[in-house]
N, C-alpha and C positions, 0 to 999 in steps of 0.2 A: 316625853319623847314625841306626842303626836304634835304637841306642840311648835317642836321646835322644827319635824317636819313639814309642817303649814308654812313655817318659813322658808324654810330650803325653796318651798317650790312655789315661792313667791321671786326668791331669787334666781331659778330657775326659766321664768316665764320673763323676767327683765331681762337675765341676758339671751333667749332666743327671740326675743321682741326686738330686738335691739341688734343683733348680728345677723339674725335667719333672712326676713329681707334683703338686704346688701347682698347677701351671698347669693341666692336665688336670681339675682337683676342680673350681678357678674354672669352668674353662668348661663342663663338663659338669653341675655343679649351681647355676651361678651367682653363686661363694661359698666361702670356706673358713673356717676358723677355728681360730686357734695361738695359744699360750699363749709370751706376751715371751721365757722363753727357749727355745723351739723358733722363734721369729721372728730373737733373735739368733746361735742357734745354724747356720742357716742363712744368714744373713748369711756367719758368720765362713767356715764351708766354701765361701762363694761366692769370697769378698775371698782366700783361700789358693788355689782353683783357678784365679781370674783371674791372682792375683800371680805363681805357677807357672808358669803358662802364658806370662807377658810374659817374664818370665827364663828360659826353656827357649827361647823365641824367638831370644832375642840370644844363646843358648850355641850356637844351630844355625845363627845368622849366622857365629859365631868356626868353624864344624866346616869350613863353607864357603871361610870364609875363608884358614885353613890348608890345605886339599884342593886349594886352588886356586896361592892364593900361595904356598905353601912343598908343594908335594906330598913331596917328599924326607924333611922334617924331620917329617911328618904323624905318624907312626906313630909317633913318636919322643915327640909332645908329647902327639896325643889318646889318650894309654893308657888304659888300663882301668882302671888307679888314677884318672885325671883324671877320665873322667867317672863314676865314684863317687865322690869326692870334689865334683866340681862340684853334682852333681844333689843330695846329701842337703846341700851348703849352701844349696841353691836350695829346697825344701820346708822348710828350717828358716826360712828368709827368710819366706817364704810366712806360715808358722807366727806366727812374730814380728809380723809386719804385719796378720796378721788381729785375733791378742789387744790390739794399738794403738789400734783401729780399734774394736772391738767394747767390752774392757773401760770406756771411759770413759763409755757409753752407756748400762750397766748402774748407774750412778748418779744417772742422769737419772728428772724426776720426769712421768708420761704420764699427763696427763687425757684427758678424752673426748674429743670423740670418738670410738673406738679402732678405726677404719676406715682399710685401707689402699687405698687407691688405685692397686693395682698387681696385677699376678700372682706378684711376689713380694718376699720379703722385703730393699727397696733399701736401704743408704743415706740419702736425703734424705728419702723417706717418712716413716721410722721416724722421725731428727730433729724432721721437721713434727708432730708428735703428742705430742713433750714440752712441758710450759710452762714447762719448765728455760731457765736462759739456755746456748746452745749456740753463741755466740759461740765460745769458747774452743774446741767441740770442731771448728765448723767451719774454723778456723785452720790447728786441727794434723790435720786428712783433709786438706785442702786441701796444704799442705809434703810429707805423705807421697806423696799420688797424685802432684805434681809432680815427688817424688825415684822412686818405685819407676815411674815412668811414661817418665817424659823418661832415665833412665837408662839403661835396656834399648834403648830406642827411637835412643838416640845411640851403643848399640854397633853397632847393626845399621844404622844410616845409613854409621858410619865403616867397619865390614867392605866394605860392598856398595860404596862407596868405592871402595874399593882390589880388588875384585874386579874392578870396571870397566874400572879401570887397566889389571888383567894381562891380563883379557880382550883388549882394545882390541889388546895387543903380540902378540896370537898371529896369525900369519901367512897360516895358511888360514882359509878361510870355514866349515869342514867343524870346526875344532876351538874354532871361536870359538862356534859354534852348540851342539858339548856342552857347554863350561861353562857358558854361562849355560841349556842342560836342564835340567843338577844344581841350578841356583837358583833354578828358577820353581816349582815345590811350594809352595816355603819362601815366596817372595816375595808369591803367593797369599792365603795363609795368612794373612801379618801385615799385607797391605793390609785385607783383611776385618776382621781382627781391634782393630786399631788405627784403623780408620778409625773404626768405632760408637762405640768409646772414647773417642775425642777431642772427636768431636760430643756424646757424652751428657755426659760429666764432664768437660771442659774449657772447653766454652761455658756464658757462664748459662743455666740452667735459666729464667729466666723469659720468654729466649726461643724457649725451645718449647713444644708444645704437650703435652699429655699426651700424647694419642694418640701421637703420633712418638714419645714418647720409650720409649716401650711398643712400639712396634714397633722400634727400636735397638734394644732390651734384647732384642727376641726374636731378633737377629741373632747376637749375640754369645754368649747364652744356649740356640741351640737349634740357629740356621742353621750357623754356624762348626761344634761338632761335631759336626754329622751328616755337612759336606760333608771334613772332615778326612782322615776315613780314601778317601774317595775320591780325593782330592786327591793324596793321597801313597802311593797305591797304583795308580791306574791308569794313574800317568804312570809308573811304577817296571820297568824290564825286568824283573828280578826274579822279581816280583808275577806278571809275565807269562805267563813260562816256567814258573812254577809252576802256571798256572791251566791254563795249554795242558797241559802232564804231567797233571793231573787232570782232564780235561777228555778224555782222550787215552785215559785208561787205565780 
């Protein structure tokens, strides 16, 4: 689990790297101004830190999962080959999905316009300002977010499943209560995270409003990693005892 934490907030640190400036220029000067590929070059870091992020999710449903339901066999499966192996296929995914995503928009033709109506570089925006026909590319985002979205999202439905399950069979009230401690970090986490997700890119866009959808994107883009590390560090005994020693000494 710490492991796959170290990831998260690597992904964490890409996307406010990578969105917190822009937002900051907007608001403090009113305005910013990037050149197509620094607009899709941020796109792409955005669309690999979100994608990373959805699939480190469901990999720390499966850590739970194992921890819980099979604690015996734990050690045995989450090894340290597993999650290296797991983690560099899951930024390679990430990788993949961005260039999908990004390259076909680099052929699109962008008349004026050339105003983005956002704080940062979305998505539909950018679409809305080519006079390309974009049928085609919104097709194939659309198949993708649906596979790299509902995927991750139905491992971590089916983990917590069967989490339930085992929970439900433990006998005292006192040990029914830490397993599901060990899962409310996590659970946290992905209600936040997937909840703006779903609202912004899975509902039509035309019925929202801009405003909301700008303040969605600031949830997912700014709320989510700031409250991350708290989230998963101040419920952590750990965390605790280390701050009390330091704290102490």
């Amino acid at each position: 689990m710490y492991f796959f934490i170290t990831q998260l907030s690597l992904c964490d640190i890409l996307l406010t790297t990578d969105i917190v400036p822009t937002l900051l220029i907007t608001v403090l000067y009113g305005g910013s101004s990037v050149s197509l590929i620094g607009c899709l070059l941020q796109l792409s870091f955005f669309i690999m830190s979100q994608t990373s992020e959805c699939l480190l999710l469901s990999l720390m449903s499966y850590d739970r999962y194992l921890a819980i339901c099979y604690p015996l066999r734990y050690n045995a499966i989450m090894n340290h080959m597993f999650c290296v192996l797991s983690v560099s296929v899951t930024w390679f995914i990430a990788f993949i999905i961005a260039l999908s995503y990004v390259i076909p928009m680099c052929y699109l033709y962008y008349c004026g316009p050339h105003i983005i109506d956002h704080f940062y570089c979305d998505l539909e925006p950018i679409l809305q300002l080519s006079c390309s026909d974009t049928s085609k590319i919104h097709i194939q985002i659309l198949i993708i977010s649906v596979v790299n979205g509902f995927c991750p999202f139905i491992v971590i439905v089916l983990s917590y499943m069967y989490i339930v399950i085992t929970i439900m069979k433990i006998p005292s009230n006192t040990g029914r209560h830490k397993a599901f401690s060990t899962c409310s970090s996590h659970l946290i986490v992905v209600s936040m995270l997937y909840g703006t997700l779903f609202i912004v890119y899975l509902f039509p866009t035309r019925g929202q409003s801009l405003t909301l959808s700008k303040v969605l994107s600031l949830i997912y883009t700014m709320l989510t990693p700031l409250l991350n590390p708290f989230i998963y560090t101040l419920r952590n005994k750990d965390f605790k005892e280390a701050l009390h020693k330091l704290y102490i000494f």
